[in-house]
N, CA and C atoms as a LAMMPS dump frame, in Angstrom:
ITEM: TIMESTEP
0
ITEM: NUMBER OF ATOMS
519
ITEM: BOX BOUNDS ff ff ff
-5.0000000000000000e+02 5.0000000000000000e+02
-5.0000000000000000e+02 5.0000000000000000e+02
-5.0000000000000000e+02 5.0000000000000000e+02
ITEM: ATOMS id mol type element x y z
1 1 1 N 0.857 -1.159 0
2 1 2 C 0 0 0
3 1 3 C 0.906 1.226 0
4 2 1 N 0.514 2.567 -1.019
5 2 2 C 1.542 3.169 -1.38
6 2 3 C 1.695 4.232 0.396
7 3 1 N 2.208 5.366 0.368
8 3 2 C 2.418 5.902 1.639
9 3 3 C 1.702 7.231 1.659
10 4 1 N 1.41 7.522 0.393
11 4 2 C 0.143 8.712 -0.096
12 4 3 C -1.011 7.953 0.961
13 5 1 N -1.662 6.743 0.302
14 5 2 C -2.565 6.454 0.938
15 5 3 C -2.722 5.735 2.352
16 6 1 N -1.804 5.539 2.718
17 6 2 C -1.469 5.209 4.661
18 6 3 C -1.685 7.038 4.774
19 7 1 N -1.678 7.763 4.383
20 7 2 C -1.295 9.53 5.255
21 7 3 C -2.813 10.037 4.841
22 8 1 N -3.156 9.571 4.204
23 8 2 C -4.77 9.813 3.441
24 8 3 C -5.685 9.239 4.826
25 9 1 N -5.668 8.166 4.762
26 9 2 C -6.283 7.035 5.954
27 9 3 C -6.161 7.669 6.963
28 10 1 N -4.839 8.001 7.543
29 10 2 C -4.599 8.6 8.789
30 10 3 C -5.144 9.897 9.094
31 11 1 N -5.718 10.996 7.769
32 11 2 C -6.378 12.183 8.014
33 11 3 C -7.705 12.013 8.002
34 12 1 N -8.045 10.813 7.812
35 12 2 C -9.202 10.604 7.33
36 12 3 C -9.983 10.256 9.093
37 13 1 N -9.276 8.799 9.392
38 13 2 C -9.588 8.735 10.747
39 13 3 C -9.421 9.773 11.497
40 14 1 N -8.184 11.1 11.488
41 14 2 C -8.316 12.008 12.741
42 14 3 C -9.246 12.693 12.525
43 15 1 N -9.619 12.68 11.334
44 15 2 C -10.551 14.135 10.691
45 15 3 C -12.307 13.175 11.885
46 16 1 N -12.546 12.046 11.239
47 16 2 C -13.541 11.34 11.888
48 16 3 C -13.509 11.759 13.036
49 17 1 N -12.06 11.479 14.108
50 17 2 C -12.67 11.315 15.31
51 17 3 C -12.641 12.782 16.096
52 18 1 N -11.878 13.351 15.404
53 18 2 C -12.582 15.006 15.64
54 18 3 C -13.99 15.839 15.629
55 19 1 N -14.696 14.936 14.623
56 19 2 C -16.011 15.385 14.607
57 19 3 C -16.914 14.66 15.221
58 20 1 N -16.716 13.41 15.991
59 20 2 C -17.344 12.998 16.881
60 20 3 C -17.757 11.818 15.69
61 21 1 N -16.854 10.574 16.038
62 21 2 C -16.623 9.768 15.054
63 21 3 C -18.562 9.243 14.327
64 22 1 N -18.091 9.489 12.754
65 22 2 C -19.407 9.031 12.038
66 22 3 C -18.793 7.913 11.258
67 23 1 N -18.561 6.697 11.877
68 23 2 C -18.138 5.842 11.188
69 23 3 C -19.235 4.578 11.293
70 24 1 N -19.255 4.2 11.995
71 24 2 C -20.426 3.478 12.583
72 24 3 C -21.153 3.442 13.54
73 25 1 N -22.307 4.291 13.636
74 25 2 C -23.148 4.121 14.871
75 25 3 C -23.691 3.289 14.893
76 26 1 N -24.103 2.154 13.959
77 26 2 C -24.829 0.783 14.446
78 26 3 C -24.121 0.148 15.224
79 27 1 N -22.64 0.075 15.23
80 27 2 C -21.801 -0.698 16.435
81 27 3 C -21.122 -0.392 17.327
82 28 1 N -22.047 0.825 17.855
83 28 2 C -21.573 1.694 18.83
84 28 3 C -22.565 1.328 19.701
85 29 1 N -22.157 0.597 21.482
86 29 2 C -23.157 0.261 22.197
87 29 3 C -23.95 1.236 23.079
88 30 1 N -23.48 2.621 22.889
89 30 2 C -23.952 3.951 23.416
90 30 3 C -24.929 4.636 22.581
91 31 1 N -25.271 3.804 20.79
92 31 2 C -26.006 4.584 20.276
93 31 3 C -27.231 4.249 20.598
94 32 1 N -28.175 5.641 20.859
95 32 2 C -29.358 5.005 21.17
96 32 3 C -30.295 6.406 20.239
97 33 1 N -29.705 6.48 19.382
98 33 2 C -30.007 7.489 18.31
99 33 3 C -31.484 7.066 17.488
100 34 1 N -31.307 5.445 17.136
101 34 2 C -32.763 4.999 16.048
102 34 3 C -33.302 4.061 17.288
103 35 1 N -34.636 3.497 16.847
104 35 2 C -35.07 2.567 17.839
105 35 3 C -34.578 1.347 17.253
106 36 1 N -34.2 0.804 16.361
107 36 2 C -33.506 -0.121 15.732
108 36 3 C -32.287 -0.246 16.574
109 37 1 N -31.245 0.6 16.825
110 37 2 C -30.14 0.489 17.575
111 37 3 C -29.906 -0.323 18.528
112 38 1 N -28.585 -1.463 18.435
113 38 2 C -29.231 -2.043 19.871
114 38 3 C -28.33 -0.638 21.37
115 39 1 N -29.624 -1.383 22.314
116 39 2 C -29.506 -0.554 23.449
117 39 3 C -28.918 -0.786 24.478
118 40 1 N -28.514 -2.549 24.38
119 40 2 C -27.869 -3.037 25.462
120 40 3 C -27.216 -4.316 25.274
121 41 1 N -28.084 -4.81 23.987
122 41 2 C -27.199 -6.061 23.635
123 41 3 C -26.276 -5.635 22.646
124 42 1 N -25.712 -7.3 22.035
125 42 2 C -24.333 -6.899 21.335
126 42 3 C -25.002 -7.053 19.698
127 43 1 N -24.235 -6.425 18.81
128 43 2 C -25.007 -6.113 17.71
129 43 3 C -25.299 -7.47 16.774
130 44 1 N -25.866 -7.418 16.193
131 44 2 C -26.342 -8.836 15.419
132 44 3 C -26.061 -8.726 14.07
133 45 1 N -24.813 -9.895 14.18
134 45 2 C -23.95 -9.882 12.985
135 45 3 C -24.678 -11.668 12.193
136 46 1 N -25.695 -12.056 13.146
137 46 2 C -25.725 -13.1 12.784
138 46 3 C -26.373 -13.117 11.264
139 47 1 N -27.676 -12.078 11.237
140 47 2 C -28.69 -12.073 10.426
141 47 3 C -28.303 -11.515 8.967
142 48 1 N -26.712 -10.807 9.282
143 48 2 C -26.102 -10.431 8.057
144 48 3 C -25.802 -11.235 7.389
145 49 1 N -24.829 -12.063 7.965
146 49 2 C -24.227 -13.238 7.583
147 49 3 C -25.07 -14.139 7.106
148 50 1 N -26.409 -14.758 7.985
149 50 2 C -27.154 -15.549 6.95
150 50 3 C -27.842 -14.698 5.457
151 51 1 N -28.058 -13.227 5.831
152 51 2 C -28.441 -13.171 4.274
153 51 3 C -27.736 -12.821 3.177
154 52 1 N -26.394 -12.89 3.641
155 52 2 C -24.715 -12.797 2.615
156 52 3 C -24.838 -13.924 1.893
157 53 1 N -25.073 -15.265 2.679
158 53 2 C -24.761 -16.808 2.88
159 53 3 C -22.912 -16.652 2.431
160 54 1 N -22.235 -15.974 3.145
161 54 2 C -21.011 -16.249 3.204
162 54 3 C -20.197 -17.422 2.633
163 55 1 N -20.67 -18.133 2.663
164 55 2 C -20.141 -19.528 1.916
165 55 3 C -20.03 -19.761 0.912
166 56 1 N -21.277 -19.365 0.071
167 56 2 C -21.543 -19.612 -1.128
168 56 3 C -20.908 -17.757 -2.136
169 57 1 N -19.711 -18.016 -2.775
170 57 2 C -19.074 -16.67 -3.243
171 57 3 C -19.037 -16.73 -4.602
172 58 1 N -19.125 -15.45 -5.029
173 58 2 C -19.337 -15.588 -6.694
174 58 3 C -17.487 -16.131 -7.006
175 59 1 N -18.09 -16.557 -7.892
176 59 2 C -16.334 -16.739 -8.817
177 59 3 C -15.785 -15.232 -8.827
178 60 1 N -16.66 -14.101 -9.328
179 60 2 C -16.378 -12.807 -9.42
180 60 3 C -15.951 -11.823 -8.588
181 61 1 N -14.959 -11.926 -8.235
182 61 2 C -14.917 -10.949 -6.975
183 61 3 C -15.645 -9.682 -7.036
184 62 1 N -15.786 -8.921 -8.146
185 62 2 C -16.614 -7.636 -7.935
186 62 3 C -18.112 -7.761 -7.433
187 63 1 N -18.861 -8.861 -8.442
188 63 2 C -20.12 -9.465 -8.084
189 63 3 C -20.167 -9.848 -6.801
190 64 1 N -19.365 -10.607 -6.201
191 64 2 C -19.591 -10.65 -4.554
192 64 3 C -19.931 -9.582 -3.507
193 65 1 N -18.437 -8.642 -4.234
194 65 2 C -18.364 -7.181 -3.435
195 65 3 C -19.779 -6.761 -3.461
196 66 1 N -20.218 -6.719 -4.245
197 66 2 C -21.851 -5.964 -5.137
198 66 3 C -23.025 -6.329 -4.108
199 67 1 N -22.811 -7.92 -4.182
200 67 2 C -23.809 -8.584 -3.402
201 67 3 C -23.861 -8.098 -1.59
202 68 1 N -22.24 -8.214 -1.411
203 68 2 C -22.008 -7.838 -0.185
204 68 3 C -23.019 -6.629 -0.036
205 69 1 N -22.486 -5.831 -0.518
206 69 2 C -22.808 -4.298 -0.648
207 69 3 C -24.043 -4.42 -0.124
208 70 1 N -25.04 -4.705 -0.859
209 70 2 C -26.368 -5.13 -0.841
210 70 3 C -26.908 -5.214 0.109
211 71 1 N -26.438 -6.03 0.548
212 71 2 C -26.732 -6.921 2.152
213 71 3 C -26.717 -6.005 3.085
214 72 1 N -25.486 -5.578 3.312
215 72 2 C -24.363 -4.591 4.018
216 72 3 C -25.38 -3.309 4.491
217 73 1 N -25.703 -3.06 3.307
218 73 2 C -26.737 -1.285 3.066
219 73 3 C -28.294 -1.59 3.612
220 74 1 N -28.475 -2.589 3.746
221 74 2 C -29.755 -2.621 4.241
222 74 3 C -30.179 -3.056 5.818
223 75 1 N -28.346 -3.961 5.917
224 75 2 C -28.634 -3.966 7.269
225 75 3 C -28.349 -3.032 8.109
226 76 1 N -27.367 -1.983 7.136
227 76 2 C -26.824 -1.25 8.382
228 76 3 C -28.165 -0.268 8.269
229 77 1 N -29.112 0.111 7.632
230 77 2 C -30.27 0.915 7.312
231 77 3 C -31.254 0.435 8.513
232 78 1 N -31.081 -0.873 8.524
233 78 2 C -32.361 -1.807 9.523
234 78 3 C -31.581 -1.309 11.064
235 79 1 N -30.42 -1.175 11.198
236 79 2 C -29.607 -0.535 12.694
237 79 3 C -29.461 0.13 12.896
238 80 1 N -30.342 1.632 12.016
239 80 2 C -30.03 2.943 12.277
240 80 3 C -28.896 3.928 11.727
241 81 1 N -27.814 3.182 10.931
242 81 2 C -27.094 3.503 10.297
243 81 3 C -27.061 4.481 9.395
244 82 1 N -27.854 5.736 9.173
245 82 2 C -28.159 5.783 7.769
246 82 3 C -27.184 6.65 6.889
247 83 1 N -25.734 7.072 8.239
248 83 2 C -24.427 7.848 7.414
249 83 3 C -23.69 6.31 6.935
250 84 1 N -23.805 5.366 7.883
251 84 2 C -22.638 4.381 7.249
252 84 3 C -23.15 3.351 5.987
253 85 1 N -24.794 3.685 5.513
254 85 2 C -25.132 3.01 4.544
255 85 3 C -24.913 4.066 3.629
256 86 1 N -25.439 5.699 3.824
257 86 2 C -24.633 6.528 2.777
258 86 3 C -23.463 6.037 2.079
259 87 1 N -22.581 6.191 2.874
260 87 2 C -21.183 5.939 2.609
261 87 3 C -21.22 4.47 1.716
262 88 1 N -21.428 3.53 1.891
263 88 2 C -21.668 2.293 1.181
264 88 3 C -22.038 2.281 0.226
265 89 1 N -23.102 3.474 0.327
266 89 2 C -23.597 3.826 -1.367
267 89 3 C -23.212 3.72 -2.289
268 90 1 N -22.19 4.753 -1.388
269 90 2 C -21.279 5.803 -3.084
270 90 3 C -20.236 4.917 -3.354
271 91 1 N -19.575 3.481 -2.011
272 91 2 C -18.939 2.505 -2.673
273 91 3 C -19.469 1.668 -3.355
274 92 1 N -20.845 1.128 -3.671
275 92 2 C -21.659 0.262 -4.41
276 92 3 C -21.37 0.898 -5.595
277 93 1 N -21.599 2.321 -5.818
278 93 2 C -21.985 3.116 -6.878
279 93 3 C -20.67 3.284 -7.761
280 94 1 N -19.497 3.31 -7.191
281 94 2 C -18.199 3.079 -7.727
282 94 3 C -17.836 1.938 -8.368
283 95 1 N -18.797 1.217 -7.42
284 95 2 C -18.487 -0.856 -8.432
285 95 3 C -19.213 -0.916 -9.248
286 96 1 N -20.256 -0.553 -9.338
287 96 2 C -21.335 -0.255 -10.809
288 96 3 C -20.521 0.485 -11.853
289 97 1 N -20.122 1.153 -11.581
290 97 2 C -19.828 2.459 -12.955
291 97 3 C -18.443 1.553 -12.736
292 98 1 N -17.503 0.921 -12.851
293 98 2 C -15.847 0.956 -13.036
294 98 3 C -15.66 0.921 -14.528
295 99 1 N -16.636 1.052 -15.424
296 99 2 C -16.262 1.543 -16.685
297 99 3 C -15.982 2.808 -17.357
298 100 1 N -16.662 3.616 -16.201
299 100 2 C -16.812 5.027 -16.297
300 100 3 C -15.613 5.719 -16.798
301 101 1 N -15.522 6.436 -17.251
302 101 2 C -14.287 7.553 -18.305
303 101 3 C -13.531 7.778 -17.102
304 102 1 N -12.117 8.304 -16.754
305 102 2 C -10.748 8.5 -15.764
306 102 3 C -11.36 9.849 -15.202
307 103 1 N -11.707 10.412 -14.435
308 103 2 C -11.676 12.032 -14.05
309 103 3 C -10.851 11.917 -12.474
310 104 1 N -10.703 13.351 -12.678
311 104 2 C -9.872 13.55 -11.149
312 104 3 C -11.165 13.539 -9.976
313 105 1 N -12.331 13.487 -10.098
314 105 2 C -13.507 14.105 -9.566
315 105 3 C -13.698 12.554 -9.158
316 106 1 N -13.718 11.013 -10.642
317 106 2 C -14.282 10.176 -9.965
318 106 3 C -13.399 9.148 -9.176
319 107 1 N -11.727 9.329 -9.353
320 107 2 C -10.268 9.38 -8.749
321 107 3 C -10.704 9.609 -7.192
322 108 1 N -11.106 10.919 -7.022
323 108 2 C -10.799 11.293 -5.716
324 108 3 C -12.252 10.996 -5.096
325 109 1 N -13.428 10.469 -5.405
326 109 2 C -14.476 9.763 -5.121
327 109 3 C -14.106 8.376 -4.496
328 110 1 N -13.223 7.513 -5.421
329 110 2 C -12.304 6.205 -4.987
330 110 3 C -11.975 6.352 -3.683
331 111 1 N -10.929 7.138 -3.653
332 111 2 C -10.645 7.518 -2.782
333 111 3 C -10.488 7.509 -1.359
334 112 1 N -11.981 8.468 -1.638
335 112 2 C -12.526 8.867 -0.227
336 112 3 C -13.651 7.101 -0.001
337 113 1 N -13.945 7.068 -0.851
338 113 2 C -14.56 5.422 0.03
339 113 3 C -13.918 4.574 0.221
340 114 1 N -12.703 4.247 -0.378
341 114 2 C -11.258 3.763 -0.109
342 114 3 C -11.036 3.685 1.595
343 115 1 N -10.381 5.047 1.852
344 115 2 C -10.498 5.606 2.91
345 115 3 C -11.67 4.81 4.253
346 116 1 N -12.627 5.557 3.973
347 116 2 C -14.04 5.109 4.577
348 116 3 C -13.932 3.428 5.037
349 117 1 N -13.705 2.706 3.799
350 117 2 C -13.798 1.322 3.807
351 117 3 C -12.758 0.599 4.958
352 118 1 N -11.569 1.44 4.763
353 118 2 C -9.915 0.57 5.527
354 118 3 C -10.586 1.007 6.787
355 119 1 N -11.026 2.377 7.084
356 119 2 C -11.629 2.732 8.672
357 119 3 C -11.937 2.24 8.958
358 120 1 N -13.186 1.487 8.42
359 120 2 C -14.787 1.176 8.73
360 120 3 C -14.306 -0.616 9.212
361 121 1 N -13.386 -1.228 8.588
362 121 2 C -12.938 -2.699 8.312
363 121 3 C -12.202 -2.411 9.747
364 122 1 N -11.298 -1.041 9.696
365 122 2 C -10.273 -1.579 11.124
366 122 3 C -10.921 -1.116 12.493
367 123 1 N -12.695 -0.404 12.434
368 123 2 C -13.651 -0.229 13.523
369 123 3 C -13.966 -1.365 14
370 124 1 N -14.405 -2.057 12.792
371 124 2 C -14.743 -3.803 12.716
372 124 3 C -14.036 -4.778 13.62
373 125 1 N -12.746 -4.768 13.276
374 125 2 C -11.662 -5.232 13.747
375 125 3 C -11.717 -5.357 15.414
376 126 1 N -11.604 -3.483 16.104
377 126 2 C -11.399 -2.945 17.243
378 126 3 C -12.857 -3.794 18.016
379 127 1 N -13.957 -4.003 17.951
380 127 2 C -15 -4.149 17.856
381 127 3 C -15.217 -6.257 18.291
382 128 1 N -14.568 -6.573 17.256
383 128 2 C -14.145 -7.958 17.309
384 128 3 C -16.17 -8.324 16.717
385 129 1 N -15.639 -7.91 15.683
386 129 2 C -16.816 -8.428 14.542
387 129 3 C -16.227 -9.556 14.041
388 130 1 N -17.494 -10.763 13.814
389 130 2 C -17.43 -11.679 12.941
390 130 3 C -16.179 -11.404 12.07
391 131 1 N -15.203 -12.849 12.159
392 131 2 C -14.212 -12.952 10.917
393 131 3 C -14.716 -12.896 9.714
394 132 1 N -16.102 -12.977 9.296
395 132 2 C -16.803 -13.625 8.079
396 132 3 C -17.054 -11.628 7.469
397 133 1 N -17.42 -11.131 8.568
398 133 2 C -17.839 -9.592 8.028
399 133 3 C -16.128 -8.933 7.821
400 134 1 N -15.606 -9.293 8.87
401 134 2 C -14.212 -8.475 8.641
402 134 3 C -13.284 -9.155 7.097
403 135 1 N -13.791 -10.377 6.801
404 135 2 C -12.853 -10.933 5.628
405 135 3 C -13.786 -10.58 4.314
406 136 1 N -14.946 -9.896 4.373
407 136 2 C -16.12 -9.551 3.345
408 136 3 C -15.672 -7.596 3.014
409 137 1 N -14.986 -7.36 3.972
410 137 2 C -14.432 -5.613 4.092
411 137 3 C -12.988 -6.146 3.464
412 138 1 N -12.042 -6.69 3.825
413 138 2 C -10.764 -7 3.327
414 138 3 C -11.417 -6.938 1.779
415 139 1 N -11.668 -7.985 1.623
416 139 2 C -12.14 -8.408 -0.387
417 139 3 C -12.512 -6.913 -0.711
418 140 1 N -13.468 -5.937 -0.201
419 140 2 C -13.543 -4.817 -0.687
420 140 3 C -12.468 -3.657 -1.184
421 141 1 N -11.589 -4.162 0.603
422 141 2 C -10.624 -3.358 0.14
423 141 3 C -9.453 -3.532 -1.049
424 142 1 N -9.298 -5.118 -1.407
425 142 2 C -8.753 -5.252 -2.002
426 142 3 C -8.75 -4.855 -3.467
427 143 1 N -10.583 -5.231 -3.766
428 143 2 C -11.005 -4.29 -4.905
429 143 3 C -11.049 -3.363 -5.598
430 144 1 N -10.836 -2.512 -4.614
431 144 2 C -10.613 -0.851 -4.365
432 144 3 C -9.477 -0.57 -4.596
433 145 1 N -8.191 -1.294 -4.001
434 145 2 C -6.821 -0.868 -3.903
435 145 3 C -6.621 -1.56 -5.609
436 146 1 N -6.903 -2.571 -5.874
437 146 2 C -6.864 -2.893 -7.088
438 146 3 C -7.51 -1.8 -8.565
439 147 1 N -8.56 -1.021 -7.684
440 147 2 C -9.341 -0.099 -9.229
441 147 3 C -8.346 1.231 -8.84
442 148 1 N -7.642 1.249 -7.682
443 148 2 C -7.144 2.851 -7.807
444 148 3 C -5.667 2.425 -8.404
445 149 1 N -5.42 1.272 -8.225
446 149 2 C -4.033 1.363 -9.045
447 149 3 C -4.175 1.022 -10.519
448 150 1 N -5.344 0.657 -11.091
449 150 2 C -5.641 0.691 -12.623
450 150 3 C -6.144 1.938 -12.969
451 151 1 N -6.564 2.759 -12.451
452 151 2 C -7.335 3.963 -12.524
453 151 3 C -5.825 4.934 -12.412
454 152 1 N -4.751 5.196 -12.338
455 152 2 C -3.508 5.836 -12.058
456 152 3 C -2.83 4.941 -13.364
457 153 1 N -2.829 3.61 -13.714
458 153 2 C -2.071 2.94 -14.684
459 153 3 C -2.844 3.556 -16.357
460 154 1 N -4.217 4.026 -15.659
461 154 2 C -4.938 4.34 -17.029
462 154 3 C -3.878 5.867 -17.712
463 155 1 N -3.97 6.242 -17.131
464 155 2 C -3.427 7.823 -17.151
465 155 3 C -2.032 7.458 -17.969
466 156 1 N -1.118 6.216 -18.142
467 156 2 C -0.571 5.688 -18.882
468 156 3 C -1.07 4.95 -20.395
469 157 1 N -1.82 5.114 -20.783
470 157 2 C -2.678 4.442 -22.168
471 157 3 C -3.164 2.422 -21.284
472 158 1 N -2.904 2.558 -20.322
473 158 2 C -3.766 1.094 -19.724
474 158 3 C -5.32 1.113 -19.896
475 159 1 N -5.755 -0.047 -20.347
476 159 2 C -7.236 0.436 -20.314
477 159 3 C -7.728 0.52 -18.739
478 160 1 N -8.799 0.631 -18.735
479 160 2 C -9.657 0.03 -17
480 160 3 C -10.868 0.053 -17.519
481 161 1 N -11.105 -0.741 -17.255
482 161 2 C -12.654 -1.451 -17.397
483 161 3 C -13.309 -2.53 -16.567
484 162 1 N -14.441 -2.888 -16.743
485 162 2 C -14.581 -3.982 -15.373
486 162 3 C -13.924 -5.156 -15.595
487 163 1 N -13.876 -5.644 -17.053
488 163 2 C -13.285 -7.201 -17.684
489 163 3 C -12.039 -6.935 -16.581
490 164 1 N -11.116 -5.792 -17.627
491 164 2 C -9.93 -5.697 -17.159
492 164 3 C -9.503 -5.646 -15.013
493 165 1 N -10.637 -5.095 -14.664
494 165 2 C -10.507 -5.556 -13.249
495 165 3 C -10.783 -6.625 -12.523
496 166 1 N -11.788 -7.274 -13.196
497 166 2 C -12.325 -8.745 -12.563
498 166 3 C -11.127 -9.802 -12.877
499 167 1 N -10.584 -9.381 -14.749
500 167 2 C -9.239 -10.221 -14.799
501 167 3 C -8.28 -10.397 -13.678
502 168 1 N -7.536 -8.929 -12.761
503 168 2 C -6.297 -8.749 -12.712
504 168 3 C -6.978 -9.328 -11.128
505 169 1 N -8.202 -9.248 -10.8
506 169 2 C -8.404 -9.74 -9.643
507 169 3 C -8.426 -11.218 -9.384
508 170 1 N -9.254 -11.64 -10.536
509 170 2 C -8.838 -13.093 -10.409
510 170 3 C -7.22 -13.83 -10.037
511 171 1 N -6.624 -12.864 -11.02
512 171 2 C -5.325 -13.311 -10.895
513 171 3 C -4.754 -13.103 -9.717
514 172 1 N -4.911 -12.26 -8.975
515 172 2 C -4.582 -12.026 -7.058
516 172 3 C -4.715 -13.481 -6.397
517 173 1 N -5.925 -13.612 -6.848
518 173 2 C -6.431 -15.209 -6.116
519 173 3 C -5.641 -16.482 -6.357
């Protein structure tokens, strides 16, 4: 991981916890913000996981990510979540379009959910979430770190496209 983006991450989290961290309030046991929230128990990672079915993974890594996504945005919506399903959005919305034309606008969009994602995975982490949710955020990130370094190789006459990313991902595996 280059050292631009370790110093990116790192402004990203201080910037968060300066504003009174908006990273995840569904797995925060103090939120008592939605009535969905839990209020005293521990959060329920179970019901994600069965409707991921974790087990069963596309051959495709993006299609998984996608599916994840899916899942991901509705549960965190069903827990009151509704900045950390934002945020999920605009990463769903980045895996849809990866055909989209090079701009610095949709570069620094990457980015910032890039960012969002490594946080959100190492909240997870701190938290001691399911291995199954924390290894479903890794694959994302990997996705991600994989479209921003084709998305920088483009700017060289490389194409980027989804073929071309689902290829170079397969090949990781």
């Amino acid at each position: 991981m280059s050292v631009h983006i370790l110093a990116c991450l790192s402004q990203y989290v201080e910037s968060s916890n300066k504003k009174g961290s908006i990273m995840t309030p569904s797995i925060d046991p103090n939120n008592n913000n939605s009535i969905n929230s839990q209020m005293s128990d521990t959060f329920n990672w179970a019901s994600l996981i069965n409707q991921h079915q974790f087990g069963v993974q596309s051959r495709n890594p993006i299609q998984s990510c996608i599916h994840f996504l899916n899942c991901f945005i509705s549960h965190e919506s069903l827990y009151g979540d509704s900045e950390g399903a934002k945020e999920m959005i605009k990463v769903l919305m980045i895996l849809q379009s990866v055909d989209a034309p090079v701009s610095q606008t949709g570069d620094r969009k990457i980015n910032r959910s890039y960012e969002y994602v490594c946080a959100y995975r190492d909240l997870l982490l701190e938290t001691s979430a399911p291995a199954d949710i924390c290894l479903q955020f890794s694959r994302l990130i990997e996705v991600l770190e994989t479209l921003l370094q084709m998305r920088q190789q483009s700017k060289l006459g490389v194409l980027c496209s989804y073929g071309q990313l689902n290829q170079r991902l397969m090949c990781n595996d």
